[in-house]
C-alpha positions as a Markdown table, in Angstrom:
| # | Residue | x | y | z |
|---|---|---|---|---|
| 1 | Unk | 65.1 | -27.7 | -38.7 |
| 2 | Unk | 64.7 | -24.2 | -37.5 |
| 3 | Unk | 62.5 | -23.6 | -34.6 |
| 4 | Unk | 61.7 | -19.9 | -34.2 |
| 5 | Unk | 58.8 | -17.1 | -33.9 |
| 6 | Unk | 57.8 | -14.2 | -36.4 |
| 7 | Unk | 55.7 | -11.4 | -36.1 |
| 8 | Unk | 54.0 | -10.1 | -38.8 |
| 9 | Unk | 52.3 | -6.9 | -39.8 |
| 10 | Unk | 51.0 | -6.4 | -43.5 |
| 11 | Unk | 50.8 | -2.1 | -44.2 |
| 12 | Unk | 49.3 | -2.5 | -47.2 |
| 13 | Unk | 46.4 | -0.9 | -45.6 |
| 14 | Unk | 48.3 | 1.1 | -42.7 |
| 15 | Unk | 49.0 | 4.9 | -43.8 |
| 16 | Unk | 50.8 | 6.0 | -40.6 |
| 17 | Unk | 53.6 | 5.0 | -38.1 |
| 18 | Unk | 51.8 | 6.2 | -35.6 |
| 19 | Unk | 48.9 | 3.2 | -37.0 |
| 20 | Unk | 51.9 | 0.9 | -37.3 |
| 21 | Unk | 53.0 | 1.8 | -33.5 |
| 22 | Unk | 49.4 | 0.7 | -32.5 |
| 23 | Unk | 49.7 | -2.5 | -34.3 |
| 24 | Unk | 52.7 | -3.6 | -33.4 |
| 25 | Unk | 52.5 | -2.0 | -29.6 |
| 26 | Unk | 52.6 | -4.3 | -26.7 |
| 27 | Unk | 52.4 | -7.2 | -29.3 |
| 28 | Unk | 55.6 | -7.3 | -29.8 |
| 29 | Unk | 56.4 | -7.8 | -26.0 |
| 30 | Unk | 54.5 | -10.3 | -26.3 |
| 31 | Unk | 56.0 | -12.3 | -29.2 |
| 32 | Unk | 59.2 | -12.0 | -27.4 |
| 33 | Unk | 58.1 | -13.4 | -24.1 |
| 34 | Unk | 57.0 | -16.3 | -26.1 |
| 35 | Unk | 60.3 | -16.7 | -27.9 |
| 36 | Unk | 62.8 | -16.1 | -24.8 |
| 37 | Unk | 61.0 | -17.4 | -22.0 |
| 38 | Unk | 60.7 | -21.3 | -21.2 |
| 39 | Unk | 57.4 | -22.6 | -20.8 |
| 40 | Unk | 57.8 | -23.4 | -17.0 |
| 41 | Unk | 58.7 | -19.8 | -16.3 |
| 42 | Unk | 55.8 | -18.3 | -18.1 |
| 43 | Unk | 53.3 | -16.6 | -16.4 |
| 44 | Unk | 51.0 | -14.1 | -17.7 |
| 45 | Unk | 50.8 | -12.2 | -14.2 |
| 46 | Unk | 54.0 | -11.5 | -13.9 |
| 47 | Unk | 54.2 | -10.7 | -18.2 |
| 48 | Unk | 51.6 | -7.8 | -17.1 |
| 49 | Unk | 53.4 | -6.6 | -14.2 |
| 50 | Unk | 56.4 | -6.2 | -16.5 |
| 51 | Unk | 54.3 | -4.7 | -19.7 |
| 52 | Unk | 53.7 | -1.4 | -17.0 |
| 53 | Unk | 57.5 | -0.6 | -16.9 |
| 54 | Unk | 57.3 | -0.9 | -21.2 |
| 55 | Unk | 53.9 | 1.5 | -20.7 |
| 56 | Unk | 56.3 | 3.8 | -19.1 |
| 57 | Unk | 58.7 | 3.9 | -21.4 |
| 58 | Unk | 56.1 | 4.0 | -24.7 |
| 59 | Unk | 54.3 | 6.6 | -23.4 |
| 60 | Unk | 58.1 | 9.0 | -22.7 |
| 61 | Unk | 59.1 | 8.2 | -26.2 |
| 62 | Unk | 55.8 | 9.3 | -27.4 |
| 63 | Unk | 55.1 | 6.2 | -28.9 |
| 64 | Unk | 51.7 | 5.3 | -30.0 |
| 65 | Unk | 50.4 | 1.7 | -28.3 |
| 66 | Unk | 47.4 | -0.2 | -27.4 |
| 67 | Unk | 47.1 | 0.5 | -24.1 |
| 68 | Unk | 45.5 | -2.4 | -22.3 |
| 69 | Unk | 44.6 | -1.1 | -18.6 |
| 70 | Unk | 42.1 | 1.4 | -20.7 |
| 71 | Unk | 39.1 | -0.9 | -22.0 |
């Protein structure tokens, strides 16, 4: 058996990248902290922490991204 994670994004209905960036943007640093880091290691305060430094870098690649400090 193969154990694993996917992440998935249909753009049937997505016209842009920059759409697809905002889909896809910090979800994806969140499917990996799922896949590559063992349950007792997990924890979602320190995953935030760590999503600012990936903020940083989105936003000097001009990258579009859900930004969640903004509500």
């Amino acid at each position: 058996y193969i154990l694993g994670v996917q992440t998935n994004l249909w753009t049937e209905y997505i016209a842009t990248t920059n759409k697809a960036e905002y889909m896809l943007l910090p979800r994806l640093q969140a499917q990996a902290e799922v896949a590559w880091t063992k349950k007792e290691l997990k924890n979602i305060d320190d995953f935030m922490r760590r999503l600012e430094t990936d903020y940083l870098r989105l936003e000097k690649l001009d990258i579009n991204f859900r930004d969640h400090r903004k509500k």
